[in-house]
N, CA, C and O of each residue as an XYZ file, in Angstrom:
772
protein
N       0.855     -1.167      0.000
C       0.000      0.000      0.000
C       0.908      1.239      0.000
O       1.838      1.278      0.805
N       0.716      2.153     -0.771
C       1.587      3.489     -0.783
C       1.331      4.133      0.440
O       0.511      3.972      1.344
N       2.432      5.049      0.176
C       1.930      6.375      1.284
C       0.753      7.156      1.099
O      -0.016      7.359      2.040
N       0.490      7.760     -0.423
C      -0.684      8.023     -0.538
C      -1.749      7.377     -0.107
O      -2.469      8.108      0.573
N      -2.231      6.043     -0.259
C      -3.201      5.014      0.292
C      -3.632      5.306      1.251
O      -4.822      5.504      1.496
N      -1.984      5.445      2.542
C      -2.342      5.250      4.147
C      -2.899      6.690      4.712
O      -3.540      6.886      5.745
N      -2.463      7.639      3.726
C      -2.872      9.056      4.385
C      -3.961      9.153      3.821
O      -4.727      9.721      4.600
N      -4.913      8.680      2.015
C      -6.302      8.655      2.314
C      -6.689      7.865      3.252
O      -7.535      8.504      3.877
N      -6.552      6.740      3.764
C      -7.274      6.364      4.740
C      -7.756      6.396      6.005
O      -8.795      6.131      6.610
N      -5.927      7.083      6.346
C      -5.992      7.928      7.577
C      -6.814      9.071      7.573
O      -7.274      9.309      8.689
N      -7.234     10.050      6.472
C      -7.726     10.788      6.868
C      -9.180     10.851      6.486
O      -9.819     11.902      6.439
N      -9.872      9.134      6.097
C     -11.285      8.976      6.168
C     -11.354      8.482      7.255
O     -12.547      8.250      7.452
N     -10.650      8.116      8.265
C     -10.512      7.542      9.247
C     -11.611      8.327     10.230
O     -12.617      7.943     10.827
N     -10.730      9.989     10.070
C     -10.774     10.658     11.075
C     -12.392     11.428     10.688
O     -13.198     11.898     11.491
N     -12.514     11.331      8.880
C     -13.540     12.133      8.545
C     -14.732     11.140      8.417
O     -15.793     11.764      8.413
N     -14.829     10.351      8.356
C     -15.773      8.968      8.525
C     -16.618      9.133      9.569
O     -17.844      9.089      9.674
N     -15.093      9.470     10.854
C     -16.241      9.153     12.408
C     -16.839     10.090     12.961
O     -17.014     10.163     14.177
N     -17.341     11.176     11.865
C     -18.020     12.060     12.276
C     -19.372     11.601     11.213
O     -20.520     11.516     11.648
N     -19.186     11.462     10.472
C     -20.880     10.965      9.810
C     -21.313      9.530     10.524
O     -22.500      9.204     10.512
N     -20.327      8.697     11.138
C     -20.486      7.333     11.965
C     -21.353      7.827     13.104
O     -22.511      7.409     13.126
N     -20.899      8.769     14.179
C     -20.716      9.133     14.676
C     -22.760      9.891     14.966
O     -23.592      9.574     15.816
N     -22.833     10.871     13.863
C     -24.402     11.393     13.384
C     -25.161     10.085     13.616
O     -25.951      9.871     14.535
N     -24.735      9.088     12.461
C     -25.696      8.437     11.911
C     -26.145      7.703     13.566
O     -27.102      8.118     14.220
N     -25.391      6.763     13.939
C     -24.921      6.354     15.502
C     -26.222      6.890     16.470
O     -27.110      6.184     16.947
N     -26.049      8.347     16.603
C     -26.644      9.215     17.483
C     -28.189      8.866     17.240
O     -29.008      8.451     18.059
N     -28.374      9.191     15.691
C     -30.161      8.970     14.963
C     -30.500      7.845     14.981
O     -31.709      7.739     15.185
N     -29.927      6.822     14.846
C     -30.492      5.437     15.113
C     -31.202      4.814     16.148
O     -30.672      4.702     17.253
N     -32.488      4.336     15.904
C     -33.831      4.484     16.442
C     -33.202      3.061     17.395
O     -32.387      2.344     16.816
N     -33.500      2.802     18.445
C     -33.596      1.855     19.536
C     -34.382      0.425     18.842
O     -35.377      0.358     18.120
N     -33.510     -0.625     19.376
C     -34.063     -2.009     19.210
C     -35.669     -1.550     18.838
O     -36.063     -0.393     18.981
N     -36.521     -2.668     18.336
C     -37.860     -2.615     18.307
C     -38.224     -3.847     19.312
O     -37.479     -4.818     19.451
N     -39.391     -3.692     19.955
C     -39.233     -5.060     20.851
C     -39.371     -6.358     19.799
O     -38.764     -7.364     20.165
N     -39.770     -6.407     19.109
C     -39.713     -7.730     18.463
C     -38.244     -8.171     18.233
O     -37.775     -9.297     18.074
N     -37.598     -6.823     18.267
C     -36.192     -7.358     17.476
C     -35.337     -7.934     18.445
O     -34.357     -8.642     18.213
N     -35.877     -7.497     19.812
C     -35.175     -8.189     21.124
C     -35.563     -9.635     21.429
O     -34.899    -10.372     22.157
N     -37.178    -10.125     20.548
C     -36.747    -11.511     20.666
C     -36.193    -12.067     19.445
O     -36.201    -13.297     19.417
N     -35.621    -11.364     18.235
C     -34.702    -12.027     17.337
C     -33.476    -10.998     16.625
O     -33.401    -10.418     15.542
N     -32.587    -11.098     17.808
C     -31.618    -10.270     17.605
C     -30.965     -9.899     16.352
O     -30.644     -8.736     16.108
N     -30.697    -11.218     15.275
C     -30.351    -11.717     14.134
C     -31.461    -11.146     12.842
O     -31.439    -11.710     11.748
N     -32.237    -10.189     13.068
C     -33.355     -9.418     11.987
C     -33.082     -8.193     11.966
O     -33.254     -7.498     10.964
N     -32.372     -7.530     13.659
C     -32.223     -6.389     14.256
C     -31.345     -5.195     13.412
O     -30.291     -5.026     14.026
N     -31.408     -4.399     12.339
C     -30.192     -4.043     11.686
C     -29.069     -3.272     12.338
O     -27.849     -3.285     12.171
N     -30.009     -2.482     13.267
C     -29.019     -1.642     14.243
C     -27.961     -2.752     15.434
O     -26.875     -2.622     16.000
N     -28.794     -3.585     15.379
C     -27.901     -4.822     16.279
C     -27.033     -5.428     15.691
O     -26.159     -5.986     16.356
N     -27.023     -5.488     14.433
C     -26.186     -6.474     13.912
C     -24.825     -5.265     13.310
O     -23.615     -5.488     13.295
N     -25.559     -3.983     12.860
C     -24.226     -2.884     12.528
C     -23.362     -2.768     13.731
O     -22.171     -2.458     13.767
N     -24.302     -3.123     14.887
C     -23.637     -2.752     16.198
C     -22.175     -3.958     16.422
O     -20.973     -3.796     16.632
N     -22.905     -4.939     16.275
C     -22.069     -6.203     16.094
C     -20.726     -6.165     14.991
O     -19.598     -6.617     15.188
N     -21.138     -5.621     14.043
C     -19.945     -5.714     12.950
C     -18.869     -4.482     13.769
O     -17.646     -4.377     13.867
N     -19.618     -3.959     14.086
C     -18.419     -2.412     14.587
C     -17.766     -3.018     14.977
O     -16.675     -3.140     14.419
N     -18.085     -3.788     16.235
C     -17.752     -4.805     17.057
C     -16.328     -5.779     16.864
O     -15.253     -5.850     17.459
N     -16.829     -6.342     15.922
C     -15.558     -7.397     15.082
C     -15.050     -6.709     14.457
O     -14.026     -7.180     13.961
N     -15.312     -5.532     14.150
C     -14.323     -5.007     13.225
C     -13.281     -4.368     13.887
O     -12.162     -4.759     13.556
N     -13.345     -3.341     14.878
C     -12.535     -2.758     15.876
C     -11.676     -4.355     16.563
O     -10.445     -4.337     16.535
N     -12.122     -5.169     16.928
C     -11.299     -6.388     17.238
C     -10.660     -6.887     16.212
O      -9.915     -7.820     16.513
N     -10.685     -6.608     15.155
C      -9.975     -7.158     14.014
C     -10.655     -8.618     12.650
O     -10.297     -9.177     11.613
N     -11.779     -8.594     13.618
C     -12.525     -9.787     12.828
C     -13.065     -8.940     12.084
O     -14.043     -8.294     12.460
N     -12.337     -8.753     10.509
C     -12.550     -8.227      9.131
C     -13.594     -8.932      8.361
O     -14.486     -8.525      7.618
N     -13.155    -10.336      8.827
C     -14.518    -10.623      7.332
C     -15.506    -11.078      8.219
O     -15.972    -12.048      7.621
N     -16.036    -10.982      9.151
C     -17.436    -11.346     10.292
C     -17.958    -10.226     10.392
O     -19.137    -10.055     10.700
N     -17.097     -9.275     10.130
C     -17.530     -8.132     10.656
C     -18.399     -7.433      9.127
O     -19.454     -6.799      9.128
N     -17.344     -7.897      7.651
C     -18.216     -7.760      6.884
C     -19.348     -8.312      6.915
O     -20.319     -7.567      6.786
N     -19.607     -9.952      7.116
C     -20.596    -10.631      6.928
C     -21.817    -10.053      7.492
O     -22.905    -10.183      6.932
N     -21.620     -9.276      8.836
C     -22.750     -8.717      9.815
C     -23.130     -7.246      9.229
O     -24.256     -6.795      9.439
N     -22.217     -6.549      8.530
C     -22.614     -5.285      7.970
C     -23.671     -5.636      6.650
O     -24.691     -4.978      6.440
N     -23.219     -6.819      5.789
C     -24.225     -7.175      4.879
C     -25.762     -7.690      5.037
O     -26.794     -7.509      4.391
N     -25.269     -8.730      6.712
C     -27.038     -8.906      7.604
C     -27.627     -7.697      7.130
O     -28.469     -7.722      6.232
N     -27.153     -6.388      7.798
C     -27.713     -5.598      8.305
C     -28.150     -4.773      7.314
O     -29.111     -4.008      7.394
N     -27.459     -4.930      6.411
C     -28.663     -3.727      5.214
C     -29.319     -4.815      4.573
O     -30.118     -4.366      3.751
N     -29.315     -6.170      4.610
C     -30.479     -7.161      3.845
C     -31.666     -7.154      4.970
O     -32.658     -7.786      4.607
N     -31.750     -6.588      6.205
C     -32.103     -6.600      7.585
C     -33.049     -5.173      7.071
O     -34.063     -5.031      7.754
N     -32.910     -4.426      6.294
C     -33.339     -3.476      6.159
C     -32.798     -2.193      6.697
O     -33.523     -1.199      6.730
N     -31.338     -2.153      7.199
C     -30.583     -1.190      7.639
C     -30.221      0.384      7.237
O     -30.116      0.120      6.039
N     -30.013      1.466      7.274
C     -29.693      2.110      6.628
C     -28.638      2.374      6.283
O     -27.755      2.811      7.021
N     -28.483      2.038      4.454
C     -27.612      2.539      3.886
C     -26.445      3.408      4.004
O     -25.238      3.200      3.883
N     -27.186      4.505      4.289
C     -26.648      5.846      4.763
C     -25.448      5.189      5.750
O     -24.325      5.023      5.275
N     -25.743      4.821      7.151
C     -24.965      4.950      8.373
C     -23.626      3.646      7.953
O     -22.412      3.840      8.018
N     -24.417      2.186      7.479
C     -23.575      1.069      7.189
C     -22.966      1.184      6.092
O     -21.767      1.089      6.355
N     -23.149      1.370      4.755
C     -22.202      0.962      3.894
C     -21.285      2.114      3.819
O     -21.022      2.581      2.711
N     -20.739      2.650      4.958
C     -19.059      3.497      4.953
C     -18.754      2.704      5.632
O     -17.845      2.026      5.152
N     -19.183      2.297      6.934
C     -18.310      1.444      7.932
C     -18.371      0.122      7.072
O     -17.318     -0.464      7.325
N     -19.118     -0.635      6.161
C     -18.926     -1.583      5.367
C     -17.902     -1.450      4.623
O     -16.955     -2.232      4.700
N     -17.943     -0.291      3.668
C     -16.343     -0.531      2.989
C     -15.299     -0.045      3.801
O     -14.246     -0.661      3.634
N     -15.265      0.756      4.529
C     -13.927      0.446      5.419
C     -13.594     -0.465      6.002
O     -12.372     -0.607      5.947
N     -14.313     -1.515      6.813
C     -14.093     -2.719      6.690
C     -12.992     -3.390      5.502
O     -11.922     -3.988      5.617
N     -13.690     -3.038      4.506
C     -13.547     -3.909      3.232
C     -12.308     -3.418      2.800
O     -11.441     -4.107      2.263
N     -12.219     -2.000      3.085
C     -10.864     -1.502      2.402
C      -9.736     -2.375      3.484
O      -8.846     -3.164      3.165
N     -10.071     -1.993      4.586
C      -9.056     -2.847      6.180
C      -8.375     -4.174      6.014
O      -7.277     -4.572      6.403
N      -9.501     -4.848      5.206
C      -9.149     -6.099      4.486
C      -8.787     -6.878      3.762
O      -8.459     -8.063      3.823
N      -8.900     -5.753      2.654
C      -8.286     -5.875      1.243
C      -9.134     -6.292      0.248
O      -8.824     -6.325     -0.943
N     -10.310     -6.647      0.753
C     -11.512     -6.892     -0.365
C     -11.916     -5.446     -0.974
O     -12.780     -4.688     -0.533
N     -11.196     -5.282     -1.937
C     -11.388     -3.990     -2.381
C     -12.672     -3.959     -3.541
O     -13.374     -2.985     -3.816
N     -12.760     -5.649     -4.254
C     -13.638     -5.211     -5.282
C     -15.280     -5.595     -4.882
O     -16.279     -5.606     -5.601
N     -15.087     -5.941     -3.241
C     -16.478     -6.016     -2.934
C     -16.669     -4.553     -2.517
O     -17.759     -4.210     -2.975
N     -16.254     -3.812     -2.033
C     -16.112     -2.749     -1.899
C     -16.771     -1.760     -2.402
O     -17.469     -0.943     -1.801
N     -16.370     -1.896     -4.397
C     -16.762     -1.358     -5.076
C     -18.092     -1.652     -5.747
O     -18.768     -0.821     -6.354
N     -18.467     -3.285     -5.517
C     -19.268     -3.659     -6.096
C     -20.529     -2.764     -5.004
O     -21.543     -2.482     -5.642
N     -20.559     -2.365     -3.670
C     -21.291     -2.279     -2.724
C     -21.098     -0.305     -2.628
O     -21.986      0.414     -2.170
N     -19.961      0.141     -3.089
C     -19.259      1.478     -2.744
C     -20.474      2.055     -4.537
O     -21.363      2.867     -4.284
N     -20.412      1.804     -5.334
C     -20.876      2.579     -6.550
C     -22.950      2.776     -6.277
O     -23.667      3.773     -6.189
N     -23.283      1.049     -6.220
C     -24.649      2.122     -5.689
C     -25.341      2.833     -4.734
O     -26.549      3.053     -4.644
N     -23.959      3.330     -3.678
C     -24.449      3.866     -2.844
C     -24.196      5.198     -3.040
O     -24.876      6.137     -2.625
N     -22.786      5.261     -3.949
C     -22.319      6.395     -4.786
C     -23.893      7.269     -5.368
O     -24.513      8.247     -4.950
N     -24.049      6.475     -6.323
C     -25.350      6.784     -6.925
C     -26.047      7.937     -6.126
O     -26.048      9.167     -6.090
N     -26.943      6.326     -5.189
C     -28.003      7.292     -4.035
C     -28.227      7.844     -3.786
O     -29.386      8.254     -3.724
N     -26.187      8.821     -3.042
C     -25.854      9.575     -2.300
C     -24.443     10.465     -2.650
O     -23.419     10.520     -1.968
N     -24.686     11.028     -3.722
C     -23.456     11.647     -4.361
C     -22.801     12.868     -3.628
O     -21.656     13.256     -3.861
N     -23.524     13.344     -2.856
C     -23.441     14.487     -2.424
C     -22.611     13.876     -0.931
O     -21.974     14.703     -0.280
N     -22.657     12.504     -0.478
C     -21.914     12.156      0.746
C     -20.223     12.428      0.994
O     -19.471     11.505      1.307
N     -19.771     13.797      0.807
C     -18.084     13.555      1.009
C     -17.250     12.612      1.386
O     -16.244     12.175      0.828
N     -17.835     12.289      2.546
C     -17.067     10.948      3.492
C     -17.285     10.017      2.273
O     -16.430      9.995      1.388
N     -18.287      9.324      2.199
C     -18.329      8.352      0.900
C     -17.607      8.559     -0.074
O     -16.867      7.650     -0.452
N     -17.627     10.191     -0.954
C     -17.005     10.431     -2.332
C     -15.184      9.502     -1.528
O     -14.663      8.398     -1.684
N     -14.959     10.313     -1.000
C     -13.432     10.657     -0.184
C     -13.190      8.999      0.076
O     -12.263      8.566     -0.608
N     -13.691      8.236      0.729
C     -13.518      6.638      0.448
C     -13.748      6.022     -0.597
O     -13.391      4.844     -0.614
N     -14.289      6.480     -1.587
C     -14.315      5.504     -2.658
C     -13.204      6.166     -3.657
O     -12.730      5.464     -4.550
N     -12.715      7.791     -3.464
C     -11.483      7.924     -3.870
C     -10.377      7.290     -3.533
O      -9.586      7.328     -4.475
N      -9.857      6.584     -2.392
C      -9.038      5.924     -1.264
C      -8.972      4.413     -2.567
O      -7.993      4.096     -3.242
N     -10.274      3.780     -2.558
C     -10.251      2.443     -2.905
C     -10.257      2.072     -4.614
O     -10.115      0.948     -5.097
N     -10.529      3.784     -5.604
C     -10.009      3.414     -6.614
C      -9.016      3.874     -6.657
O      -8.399      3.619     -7.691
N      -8.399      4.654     -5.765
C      -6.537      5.232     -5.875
C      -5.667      3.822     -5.623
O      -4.681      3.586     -6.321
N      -6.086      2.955     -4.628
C      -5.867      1.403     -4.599
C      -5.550      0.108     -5.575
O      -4.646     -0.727     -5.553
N      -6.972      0.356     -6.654
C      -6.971     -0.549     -7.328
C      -6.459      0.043     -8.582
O      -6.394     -0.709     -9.554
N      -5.946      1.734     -8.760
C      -5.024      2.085     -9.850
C      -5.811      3.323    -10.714
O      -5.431      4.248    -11.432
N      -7.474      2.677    -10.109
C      -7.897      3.886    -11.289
C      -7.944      5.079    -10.779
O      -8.714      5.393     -9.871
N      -7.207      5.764    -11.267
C      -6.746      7.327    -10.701
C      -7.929      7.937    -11.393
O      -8.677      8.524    -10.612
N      -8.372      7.959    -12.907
C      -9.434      9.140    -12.873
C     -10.499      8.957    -12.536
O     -11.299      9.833    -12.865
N     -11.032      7.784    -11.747
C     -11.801      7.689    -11.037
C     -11.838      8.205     -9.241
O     -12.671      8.716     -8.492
N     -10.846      7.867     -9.166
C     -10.153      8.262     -7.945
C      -9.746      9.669     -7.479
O      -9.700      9.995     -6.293
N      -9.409     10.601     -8.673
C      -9.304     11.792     -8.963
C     -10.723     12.965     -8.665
O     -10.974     13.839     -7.835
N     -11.319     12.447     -9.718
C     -13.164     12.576     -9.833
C     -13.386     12.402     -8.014
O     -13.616     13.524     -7.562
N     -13.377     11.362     -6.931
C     -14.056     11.042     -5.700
C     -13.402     12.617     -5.373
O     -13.806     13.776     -5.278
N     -12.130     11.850     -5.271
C     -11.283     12.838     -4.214
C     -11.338     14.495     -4.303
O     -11.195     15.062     -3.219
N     -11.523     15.303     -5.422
C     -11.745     16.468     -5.927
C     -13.083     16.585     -5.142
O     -13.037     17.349     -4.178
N     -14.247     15.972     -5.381
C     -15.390     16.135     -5.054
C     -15.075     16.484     -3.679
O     -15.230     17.662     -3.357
N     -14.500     15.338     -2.497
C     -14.883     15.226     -1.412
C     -14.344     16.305     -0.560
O     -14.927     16.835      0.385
N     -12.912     16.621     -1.102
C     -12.164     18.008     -0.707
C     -12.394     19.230     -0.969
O     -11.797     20.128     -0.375
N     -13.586     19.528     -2.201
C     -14.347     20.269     -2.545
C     -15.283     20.641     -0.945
O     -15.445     21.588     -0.175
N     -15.606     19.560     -1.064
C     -16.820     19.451      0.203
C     -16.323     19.374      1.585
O     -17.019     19.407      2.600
N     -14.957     19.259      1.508
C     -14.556     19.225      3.429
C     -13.384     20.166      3.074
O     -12.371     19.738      2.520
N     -13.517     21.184      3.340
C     -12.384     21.987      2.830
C     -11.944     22.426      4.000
O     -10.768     22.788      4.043
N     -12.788     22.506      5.256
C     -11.995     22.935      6.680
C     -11.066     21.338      7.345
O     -10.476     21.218      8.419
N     -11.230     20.415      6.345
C     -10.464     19.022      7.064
C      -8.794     19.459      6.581
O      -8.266     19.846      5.538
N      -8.478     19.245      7.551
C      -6.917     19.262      7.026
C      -5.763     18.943      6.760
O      -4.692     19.455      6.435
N      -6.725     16.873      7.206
C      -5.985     15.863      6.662
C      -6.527     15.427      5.479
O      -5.891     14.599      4.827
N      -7.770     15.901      5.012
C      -8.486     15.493      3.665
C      -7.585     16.180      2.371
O      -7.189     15.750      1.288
N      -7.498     17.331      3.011
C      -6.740     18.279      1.929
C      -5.062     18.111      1.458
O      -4.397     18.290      0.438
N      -4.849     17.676      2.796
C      -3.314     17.029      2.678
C      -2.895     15.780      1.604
O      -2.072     15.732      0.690
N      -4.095     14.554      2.291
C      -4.114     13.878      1.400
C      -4.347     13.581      0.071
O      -3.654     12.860     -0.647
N      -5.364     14.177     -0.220
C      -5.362     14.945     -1.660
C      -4.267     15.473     -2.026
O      -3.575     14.579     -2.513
N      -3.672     16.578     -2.055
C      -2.550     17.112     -2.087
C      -1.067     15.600     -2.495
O      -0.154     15.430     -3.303
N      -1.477     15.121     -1.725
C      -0.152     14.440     -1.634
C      -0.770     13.317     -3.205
O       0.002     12.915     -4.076
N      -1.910     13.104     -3.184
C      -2.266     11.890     -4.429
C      -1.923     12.722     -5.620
O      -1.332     12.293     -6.611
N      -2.341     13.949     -5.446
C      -2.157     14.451     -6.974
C      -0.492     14.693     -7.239
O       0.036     14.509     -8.336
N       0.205     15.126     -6.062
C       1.580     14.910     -6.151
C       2.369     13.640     -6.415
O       3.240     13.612     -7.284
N       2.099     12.710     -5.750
C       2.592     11.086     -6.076
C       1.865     10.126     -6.887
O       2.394      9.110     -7.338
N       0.422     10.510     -7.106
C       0.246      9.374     -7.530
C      -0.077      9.779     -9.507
O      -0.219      9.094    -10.520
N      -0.068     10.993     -9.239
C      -0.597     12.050    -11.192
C       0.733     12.860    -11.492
O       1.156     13.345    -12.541
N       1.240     12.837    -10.215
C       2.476     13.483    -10.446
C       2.318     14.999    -11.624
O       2.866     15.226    -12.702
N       1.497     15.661    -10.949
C       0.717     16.581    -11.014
C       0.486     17.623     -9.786
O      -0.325     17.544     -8.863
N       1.458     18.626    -10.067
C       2.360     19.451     -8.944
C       1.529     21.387     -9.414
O       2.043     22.394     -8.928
N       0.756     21.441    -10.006
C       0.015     22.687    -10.001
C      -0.870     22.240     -9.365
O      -1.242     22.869     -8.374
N      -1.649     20.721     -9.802
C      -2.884     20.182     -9.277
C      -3.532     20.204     -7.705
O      -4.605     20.410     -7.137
N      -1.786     19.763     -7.332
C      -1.712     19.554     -5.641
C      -1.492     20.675     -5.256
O      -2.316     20.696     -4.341
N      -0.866     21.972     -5.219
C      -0.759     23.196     -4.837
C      -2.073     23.473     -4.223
O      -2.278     23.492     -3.010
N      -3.046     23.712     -5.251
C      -4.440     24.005     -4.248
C      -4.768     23.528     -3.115
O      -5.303     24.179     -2.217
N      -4.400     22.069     -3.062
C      -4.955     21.324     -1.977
C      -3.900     21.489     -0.968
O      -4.438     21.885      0.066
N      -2.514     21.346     -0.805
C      -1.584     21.967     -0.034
C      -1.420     23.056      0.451
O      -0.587     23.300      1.324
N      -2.279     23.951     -0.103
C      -2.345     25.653      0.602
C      -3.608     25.849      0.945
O      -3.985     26.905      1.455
N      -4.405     24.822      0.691
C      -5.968     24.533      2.258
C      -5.550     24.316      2.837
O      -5.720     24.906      3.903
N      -4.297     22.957      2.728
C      -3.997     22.506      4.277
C      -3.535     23.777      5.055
O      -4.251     24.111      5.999
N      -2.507     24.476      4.801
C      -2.041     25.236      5.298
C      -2.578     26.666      5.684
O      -1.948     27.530      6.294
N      -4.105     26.758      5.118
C      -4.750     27.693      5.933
C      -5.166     27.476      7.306
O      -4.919     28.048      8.368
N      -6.151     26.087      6.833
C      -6.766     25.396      7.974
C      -5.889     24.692      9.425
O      -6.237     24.554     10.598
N      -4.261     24.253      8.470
C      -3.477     23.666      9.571
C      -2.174     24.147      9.342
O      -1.232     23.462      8.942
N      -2.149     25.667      9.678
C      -0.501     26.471      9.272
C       0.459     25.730      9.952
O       1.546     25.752      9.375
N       0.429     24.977     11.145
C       0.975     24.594     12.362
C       0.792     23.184     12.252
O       1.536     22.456     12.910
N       0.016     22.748     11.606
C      -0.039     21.065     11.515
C       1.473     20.386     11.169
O       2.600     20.859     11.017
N       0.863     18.945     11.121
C       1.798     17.736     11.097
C       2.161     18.035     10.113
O       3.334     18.401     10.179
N       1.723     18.086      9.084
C       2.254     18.102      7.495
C       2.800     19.604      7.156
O       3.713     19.740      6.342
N       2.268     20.613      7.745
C       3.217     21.692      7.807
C       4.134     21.746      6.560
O       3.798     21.863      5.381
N       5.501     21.623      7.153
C       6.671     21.333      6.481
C       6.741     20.922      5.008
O       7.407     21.577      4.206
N       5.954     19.681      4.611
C       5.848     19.134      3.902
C       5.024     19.783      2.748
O       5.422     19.864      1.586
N       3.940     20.193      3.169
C       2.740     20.875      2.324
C       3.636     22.488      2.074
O       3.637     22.839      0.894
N       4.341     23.420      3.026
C       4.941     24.074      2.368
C       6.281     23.857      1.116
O       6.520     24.488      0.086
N       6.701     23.134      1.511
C       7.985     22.514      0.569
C       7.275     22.234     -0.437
O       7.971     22.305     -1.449
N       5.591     21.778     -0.791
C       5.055     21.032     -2.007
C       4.281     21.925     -2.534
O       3.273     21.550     -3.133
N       4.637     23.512     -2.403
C       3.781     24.599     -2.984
C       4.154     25.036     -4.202
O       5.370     24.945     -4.373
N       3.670     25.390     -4.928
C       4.384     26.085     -6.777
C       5.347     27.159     -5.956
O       6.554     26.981     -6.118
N       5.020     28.052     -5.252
C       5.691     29.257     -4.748
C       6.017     28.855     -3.320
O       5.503     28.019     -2.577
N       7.614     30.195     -3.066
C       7.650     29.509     -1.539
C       6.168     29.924     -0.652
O       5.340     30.563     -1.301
N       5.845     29.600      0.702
C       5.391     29.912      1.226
C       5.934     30.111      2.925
O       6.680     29.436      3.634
N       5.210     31.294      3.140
C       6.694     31.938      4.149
C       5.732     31.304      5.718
O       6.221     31.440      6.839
């Protein structure tokens, strides 16, 4: 996996667990029926995959994220924590097979665009990957590991150094003082003081 890879992922990581996080909060309580069949429950069973997945059980943890939207789950909240899973694991082309019609649905989801940029920057297709990632940094422009990372794909992976400038001098509004700092100034068209 490149460096580019680990810093998109790292920084859906961080931008993920705030729509996880929403969705989490809105999710309606067991139904009593579902307390006598836990295994129908969708919120029980997303609950469950989180579960194995944070422990490291990758593919149980998929298996229970798929219960859960055949369970009637919402889309919306599971299939990000589904393909991150999937990306965690390396099943990248279930991923996609599960990552495009949700694309569809929900085009306007950054966190989503921004992971499914991550998993075709992965499997190579950059102008697909290009297309997510533009979108999603479009749309999270106060993140300032989104912008970094961006920054750094269009630098390493298009090798495309006007491209990344933009996204390297968000970072550096939003994070003058950040980790990448250094780096994002050194990767500007002009110095930056």
């Amino acid at each position: 996996m490149t460096r580019t890879i680990v810093l998109l992922l790292a920084a859906f990581g961080l931008a993920a667990c705030q729509g996880c996080a929403a969705a989490k909060a809105k999710a309606p309580g067991p139904s009593p029926a579902a307390a006598l069949s836990p295994l129908k429950d969708p919120v029980l069973l997303a609950e469950q995959a989180a579960a194995l997945a944070e422990a490291g059980d990758t593919m149980r943890a998929e298996q229970y994220y798929l219960a859960a939207l055949a369970a009637g789950g919402s889309s919306k909240s599971i299939v990000p924590r589904f393909l991150k899973t999937c990306v965690e694991s390396g099943q990248l082309r279930l991923a996609v097979e599960y990552m495009r019609p949700a694309l569809s649905a929900d085009p306007d989801n950054a966190h989503l665009q921004f992971l499914a940029g991550a998993i075709y920057a992965q499997l190579g297709d950059r102008a697909a990957a290009r297309e997510s990632l533009v979108r999603a940094a479009d749309a999270l422009k106060d993140n300032a590991e989104v912008q970094f990372a961006v920054g750094t794909f269009f630098r390493d992976d298009l090798g495309d150094r006007v491209g990344s400038d933009t996204y390297f001098r968000r970072y550096l509004e939003v994070a003058p003082k950040g980790e990448h700092a250094a780096e994002a100034k050194a990767s500007t068209m002009e110095r930056v003081r």
